[in-house]
N, C-alpha and C positions, 0 to 999 in steps of 0.2 A: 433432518438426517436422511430420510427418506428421496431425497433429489439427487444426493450425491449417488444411490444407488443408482438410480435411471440414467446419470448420467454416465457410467459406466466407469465408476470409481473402485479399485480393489479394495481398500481399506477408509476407515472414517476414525480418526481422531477426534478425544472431545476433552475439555479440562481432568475428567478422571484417569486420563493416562497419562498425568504428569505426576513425580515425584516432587515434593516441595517444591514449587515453581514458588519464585520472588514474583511476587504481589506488588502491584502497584492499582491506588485506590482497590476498585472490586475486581480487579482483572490480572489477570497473568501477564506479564512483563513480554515484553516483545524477545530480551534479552534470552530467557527462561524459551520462549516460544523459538527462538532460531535456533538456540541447542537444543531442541526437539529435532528439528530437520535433520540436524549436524547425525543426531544419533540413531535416527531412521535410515538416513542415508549409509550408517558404516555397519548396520544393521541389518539391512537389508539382503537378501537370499540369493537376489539372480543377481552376481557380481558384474556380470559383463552384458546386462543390458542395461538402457539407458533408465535412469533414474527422473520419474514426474512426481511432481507433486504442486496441489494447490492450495496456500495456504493464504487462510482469513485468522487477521490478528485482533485482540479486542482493547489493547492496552491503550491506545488514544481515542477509545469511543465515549461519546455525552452521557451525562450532563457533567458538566464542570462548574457546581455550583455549589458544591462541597468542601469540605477541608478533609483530609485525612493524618492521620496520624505515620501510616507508610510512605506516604508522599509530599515531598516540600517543592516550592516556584523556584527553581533555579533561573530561571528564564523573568526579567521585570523590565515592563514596558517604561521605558521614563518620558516619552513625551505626551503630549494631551490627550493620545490613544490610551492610558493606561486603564486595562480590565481586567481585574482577576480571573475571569474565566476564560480569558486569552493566554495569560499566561501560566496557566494550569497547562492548558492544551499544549504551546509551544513546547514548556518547560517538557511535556512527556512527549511531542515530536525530535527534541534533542534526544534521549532517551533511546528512541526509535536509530535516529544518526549513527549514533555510536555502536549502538547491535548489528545495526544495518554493517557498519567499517567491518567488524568483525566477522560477520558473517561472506562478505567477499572474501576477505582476507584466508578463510578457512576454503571455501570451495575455490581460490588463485591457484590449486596443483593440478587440477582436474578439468577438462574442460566444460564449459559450466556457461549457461545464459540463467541470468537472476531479472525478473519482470515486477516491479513492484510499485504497482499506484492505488490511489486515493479513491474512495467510491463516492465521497462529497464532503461537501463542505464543512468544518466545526460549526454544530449548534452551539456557540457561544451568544450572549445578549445582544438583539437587534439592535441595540445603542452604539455598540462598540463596530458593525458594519455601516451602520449611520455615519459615525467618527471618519469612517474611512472615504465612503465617499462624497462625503459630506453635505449628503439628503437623505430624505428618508427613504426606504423601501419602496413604498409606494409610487416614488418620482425617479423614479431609475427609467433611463432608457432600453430597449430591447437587447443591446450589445452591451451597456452597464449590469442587467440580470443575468444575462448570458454566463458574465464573468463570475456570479454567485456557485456556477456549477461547475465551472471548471478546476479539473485538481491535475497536479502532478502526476508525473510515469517517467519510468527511469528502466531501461532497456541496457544490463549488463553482460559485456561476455570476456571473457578471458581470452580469449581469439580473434583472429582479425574479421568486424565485419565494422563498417563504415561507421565512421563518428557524424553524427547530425544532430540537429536540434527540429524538432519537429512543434512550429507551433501551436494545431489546434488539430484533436485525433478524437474522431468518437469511439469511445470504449469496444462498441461492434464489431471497429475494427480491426482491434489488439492481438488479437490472437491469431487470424491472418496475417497481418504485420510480421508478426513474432516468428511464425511459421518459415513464411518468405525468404527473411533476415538470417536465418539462420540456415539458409539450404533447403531445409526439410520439405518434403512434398506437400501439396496443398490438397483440400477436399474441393472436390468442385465448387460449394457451396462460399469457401475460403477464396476460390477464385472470381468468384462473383462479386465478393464482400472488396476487394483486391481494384476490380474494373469499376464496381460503384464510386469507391471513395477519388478514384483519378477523376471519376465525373462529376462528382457533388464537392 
C-alpha cells in the first residue's frame, strides 16, 4: 500500500471498499471492479479536472487448479490442448471481454483513453505450454521463451488518435507511449524512454 503513496497517489482502494462485489473464485469479479471506476469517476469532487486512475484487477490471477462453486468453464478446449486450468483462465478472461465492452461503452460520452494489459503470462500446468509448443521448456529457443512473456495491451480512446498495431513494446515504455499518443506533455525522463525505444 505504502508504494502507491511514494508514488504520489491521492487515494488507495482495497477489496474493503466494495459493497457486495460478485465474486468469482476468491476475487472480485472484474465486472464488480469496473463499476467501481464507473462510481469513482461520477463521484469524484473536481468535476472539471481530468480524471486518473490505476487500476490492478485480481479476477484472472493463479492458481487455476481448483474448482469453485461461484465459478463454472464456459470456455472448453476441444482439441488435444485440452486443460482444465486453461480453461478456468480463458473461461474468466471471456468474463474480463465483456466488463471490458462495458466499460468502454460507459466512458464512449466522455473523452476518455482506457490502457489495459497483461503483467504475464497464466501459471497454468507446464504440460499444457509443452502441448503448445510442442517441447519442453527446457528446449525452447531464446525467441520461443521470449514468447512465454509476452502479453497483450490494448490502447483505447474515443477520439481520433491513429489506429496501429504495435508488435513488441516493452512495458517501460507504455506510459510514455500513452503520454505521446494522446498529446499530453512528456517528463524528460518520458522522453528519453521515447528516443531509447526508436533506438533498441
Amino acid at each position: 500500500v505504502q508504494v502507491y503513496d511514494y508514488m504520489g497517489f491521492d487515494h488507495f482502494y482495497s477489496e474493503t471498499d466494495f459493497k457486495n462485489p460478485t465474486m468469482y473464485r476468491k476475487y472480485i469479479s472484474d465486472e464488480s471492479d469496473f463499476k467501481k471506476i464507473e462510481e469513482l469517476y461520477e463521484n469524484r469532487t473536481e468535476k472539471d479536472e481530468p480524471f486518473y486512475l490505476f487500476n490492478v484487477t485480481m479476477q484472472n490471477h493463479g492458481g487455476f487448479d481448483k474448482t469453485y462453486s461461484n465459478f463454472h468453464n464456459d470456455i472448453q478446449i476441444t482439441d488435444n490442448h485440452k486443460n482444465e486450468q486453461a480453461e478456468q483462465y480463458l473461461s474468466l478472461v471471456k468474463k474480463t471481454d465483456d466488463a471490458f465492452k462495458q466499460l468502454v461503452e460507459y466512458f464512449s460520452k466522455v473523452p476518455t483513453i482506457i490502457v489495459m494489459y497483461g503483467d504475464h503470462q497464466p501459471a497454468v500446468q507446464s504440460s499444457f505450454y509443452d502441448s503448445l509448443f510442442g517441447k519442453s521448456a527446457g528446449s525452447l529457443t531464446n525467441e520461443e521463451l521470449m514468447n512465454k512473456y509476452r502479453t497483450p495491451f490494448i490502447i483505447w480512446a474515443n477520439y481520433d488518435i491513429k489506429e496501429k498495431t504495435i508488435d513488441k513494446m516493452s512495458a517501460n515504455y507504455l506510459s510514455a507511449y500513452v503520454m505521446n499518443e494522446a498529446g499530453l506533455e512528456t517528463s524528460p525522463y518520458q522522453k528519453f524512454l521515447l528516443k531509447l525505444r526508436k533506438k533498441l
